[in-house]
C-alpha positions in Angstrom: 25.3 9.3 -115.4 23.2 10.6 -112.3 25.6 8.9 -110.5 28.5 11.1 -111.4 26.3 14.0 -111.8 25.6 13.2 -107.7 29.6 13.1 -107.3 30.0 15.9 -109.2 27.6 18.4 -107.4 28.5 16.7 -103.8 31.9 17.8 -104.3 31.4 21.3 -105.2 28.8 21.9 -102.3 31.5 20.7 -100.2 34.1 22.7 -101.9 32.1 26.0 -101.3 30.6 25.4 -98.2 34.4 25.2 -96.7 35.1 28.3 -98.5 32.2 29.5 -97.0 33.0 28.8 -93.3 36.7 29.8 -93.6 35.5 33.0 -94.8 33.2 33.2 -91.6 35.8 32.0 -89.5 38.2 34.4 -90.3 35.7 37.0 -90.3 34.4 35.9 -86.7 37.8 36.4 -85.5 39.1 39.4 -87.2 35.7 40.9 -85.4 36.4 39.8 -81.8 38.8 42.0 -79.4 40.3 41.2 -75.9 39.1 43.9 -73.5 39.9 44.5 -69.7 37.0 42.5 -67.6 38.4 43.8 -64.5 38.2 44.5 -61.3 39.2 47.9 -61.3 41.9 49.0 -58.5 45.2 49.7 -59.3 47.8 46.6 -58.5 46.1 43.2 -58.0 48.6 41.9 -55.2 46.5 39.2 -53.7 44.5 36.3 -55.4 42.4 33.5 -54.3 40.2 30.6 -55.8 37.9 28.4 -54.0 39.1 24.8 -54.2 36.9 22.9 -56.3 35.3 25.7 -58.2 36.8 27.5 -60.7 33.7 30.1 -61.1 34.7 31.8 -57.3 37.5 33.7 -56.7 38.9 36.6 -55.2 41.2 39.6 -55.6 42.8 42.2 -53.5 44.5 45.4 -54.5 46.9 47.4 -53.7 44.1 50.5 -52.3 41.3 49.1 -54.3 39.4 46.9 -52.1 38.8 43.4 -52.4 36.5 41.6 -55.4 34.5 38.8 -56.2 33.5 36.8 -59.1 31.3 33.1 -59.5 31.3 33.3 -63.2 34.9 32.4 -63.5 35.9 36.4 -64.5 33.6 37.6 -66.6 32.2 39.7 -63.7 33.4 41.1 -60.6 31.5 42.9 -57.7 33.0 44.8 -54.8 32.6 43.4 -51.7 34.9 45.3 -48.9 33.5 48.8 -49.5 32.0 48.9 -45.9 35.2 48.8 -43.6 37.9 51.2 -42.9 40.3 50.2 -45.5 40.9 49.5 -48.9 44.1 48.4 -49.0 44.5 44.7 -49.5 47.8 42.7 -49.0 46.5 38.7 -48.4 43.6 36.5 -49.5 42.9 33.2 -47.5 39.8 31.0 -47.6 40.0 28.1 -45.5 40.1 24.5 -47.1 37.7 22.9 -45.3 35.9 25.0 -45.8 35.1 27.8 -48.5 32.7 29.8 -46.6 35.6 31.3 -44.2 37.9 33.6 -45.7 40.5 35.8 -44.1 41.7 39.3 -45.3 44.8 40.8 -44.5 45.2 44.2 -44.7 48.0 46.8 -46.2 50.0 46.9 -49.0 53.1 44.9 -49.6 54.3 45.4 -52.8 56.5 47.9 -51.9 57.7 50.0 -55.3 58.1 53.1 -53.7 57.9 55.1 -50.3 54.2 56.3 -50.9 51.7 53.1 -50.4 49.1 52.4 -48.3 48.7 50.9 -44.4 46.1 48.6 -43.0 44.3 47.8 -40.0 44.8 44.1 -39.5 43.3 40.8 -40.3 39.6 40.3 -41.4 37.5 37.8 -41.5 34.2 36.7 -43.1 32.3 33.4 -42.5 29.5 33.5 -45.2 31.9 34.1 -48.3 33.0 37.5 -48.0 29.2 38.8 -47.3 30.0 40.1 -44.0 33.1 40.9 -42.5 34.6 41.3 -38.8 38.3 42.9 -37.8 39.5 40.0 -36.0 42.8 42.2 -34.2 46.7 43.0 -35.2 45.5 46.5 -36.4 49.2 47.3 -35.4 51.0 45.4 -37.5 50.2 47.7 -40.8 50.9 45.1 -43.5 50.1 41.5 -43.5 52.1 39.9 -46.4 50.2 36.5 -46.2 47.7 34.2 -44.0 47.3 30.8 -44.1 45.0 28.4 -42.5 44.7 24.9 -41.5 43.7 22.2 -43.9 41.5 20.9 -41.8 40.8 22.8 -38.6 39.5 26.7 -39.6 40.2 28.1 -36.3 44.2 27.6 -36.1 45.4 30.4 -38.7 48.8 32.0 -39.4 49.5 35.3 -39.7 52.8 37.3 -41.4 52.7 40.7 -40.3 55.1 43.1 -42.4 55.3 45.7 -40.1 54.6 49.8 -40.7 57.0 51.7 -42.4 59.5 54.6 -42.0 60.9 52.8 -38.0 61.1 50.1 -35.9 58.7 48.4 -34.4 57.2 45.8 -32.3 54.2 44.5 -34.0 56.0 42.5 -36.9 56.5 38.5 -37.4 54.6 35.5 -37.5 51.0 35.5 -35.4 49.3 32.9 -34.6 45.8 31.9 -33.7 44.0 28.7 -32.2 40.4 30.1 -31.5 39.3 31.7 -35.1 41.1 34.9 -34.3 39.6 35.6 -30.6 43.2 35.5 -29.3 46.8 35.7 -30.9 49.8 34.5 -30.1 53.0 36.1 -32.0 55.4 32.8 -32.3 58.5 34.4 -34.6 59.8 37.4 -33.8 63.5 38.0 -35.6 64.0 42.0 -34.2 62.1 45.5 -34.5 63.3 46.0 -38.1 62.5 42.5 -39.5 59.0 41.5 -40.8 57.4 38.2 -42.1 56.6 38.4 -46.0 55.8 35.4 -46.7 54.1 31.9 -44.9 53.4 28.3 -46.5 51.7 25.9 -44.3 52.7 21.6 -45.7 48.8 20.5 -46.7 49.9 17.2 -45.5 51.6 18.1 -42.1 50.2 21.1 -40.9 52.6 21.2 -38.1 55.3 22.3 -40.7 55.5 25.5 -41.9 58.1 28.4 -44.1 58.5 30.9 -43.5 60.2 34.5 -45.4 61.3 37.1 -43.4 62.1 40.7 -44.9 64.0 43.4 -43.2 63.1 46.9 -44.9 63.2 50.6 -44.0 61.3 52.9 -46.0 61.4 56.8 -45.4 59.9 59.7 -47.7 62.6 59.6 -50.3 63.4 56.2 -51.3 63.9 52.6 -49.2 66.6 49.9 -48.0 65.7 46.6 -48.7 67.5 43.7 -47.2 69.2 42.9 -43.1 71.0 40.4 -41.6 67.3 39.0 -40.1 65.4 38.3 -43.4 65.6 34.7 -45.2 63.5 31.4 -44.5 62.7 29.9 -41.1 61.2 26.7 -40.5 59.0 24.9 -38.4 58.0 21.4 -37.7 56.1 21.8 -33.9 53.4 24.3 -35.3 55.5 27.1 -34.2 56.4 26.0 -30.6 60.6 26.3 -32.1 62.1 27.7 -35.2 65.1 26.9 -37.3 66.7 29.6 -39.9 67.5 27.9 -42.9 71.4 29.8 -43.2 74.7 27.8 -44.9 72.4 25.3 -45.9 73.5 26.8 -49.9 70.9 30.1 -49.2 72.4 33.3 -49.4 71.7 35.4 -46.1 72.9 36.6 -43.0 75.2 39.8 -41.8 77.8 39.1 -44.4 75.3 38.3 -47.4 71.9 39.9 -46.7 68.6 39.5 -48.7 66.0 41.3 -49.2 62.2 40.1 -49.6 61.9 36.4 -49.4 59.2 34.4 -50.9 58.5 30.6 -49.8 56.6 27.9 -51.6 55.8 24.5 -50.8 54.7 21.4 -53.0 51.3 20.3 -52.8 52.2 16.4 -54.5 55.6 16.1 -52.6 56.1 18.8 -49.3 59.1 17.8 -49.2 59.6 19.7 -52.3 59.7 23.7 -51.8 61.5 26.7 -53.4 62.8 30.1 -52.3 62.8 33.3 -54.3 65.1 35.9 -52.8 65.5 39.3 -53.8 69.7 39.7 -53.5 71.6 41.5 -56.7 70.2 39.2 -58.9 67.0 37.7 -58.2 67.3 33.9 -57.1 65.0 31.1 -57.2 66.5 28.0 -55.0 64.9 24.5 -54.3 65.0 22.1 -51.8 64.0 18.3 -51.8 64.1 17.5 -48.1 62.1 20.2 -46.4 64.7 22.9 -46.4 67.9 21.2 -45.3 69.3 21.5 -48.4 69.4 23.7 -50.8 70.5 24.5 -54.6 70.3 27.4 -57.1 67.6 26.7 -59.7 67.9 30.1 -61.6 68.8 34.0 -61.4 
């Protein structure tokens, strides 16, 4: 009889107490509420996290300065308030190291004719604590940097360009010496700019790159030229190869407009193109860009 009666009340306490925690459950949830943890600063155009830690990272935006957080989001803190600009178009932290990380400056996601210019590259070697203008303060927009997996000093540079004319300043630079000295190593002509750059984490001495012709005045813009599309490298910039009737659309009789380049971190040989033509294209390629096929539009 105590036996049952055991059963008996053992199943009912585990009968309510379920009822019990559904009903907290449910009331938990219904009580909790997404909200916006930031940063502040209109379009967030540039991310990075530090390899290995998933707390760190960085964000850039559009005019809003660049932020920092090492509690994986739940926090972010200004940390670019102090220089000239606040317009941030690239994010690059070196992977050898995570104390060095490079800034590019100017924004390039172009939506309209109003946006903001920059002043060049930037550079911080204690984690974005202090920062020094390492030069190109002509080119206006840097639309990505990359750096050497394994030597900090050698980084790459695509500069955009300024807007509304043509101009000099615009391609892929180059640097050997942590930014002391450039060296530009593409140029395609005054109208053309580089907006994208991928660097193979394997072979460093091969990189993508997209080029983007675009003129902007004060009442709308004209994207796409006969110079834009992907160029590639296998000598660390020394010569250059455009990747046209390889299956890519481009060139005088089939222009494109911004180009963006990735490359696979498992298999390099693996990358993809996104084009911006009539209808937005992603292609791939399985041997480093000397073939390519449509993926999707």
């Amino acid at each position: 009889m105590s036996r049952k009666f055991f059963m008996i009340c053992f199943l009912f306490n585990m009968f309510f107490s379920q009822n019990m925690l559904s009903q907290i459950d449910n009331q938990v949830f219904k009580n909790l509420n997404f909200r916006f943890i930031g940063p502040e600063g209109n379009r967030a155009i540039a991310v990075a996290g530090v390899p290995g830690d998933p707390m760190i990272s960085y964000i850039g935006a559009a005019s809003g300065g660049l932020w920092k957080t090492t509690d994986g989001g739940v926090s972010w803190n200004s940390i670019f308030d102090d220089q000239d600009v606040s317009s941030i178009g690239s994010i690059a932290i070196a992977p050898s190291n995570p104390d060095v990380l490079w800034v590019g400056t100017g924004e390039t996601f172009l939506i309209r004719p109003a946006h903001a210019m920059g002043d060049g590259v930037y550079k911080s070697e204690d984690a974005g604590k202090t920062w020094k203008n390492m030069g190109l303060e002509k080119t206006g927009r840097i639309g990505r940097i990359v750096i050497h997996p394994t030597n900090p000093d050698i980084v790459y540079v695509a500069a955009l360009g300024h807007t509304h004319g043509p101009q000099q300043e615009r391609g892929i630079y180059k640097t050997i010496d942590g930014g002391k000295h450039w060296k530009r190593i593409l140029f395609i002509d005054e109208n053309t700019g580089a907006s994208d750059i991928e660097i193979d984490p394997k072979n460093p001495n091969n990189l993508l790159v997209g080029m983007w012709s675009i003129y902007i005045n004060t009442w709308g813009l004209n994207s796409g030229g006969s110079g834009g599309g992907i160029y590639r490298t296998k000598d660390g910039g020394e010569t250059w190869k455009a990747m046209k009737n390889k299956g890519l659309p481009g060139g005088e009789n089939n222009p494109v407009g911004k180009t963006g380049v990735a490359i696979s971190y498992s298999n390099p040989n693996v990358v993809y193109a996104l084009f911006e033509i009539e209808s937005p294209a992603l292609y791939r390629s399985e041997d480093f860009g000397e073939t390519w096929h449509l993926v999707t539009r």
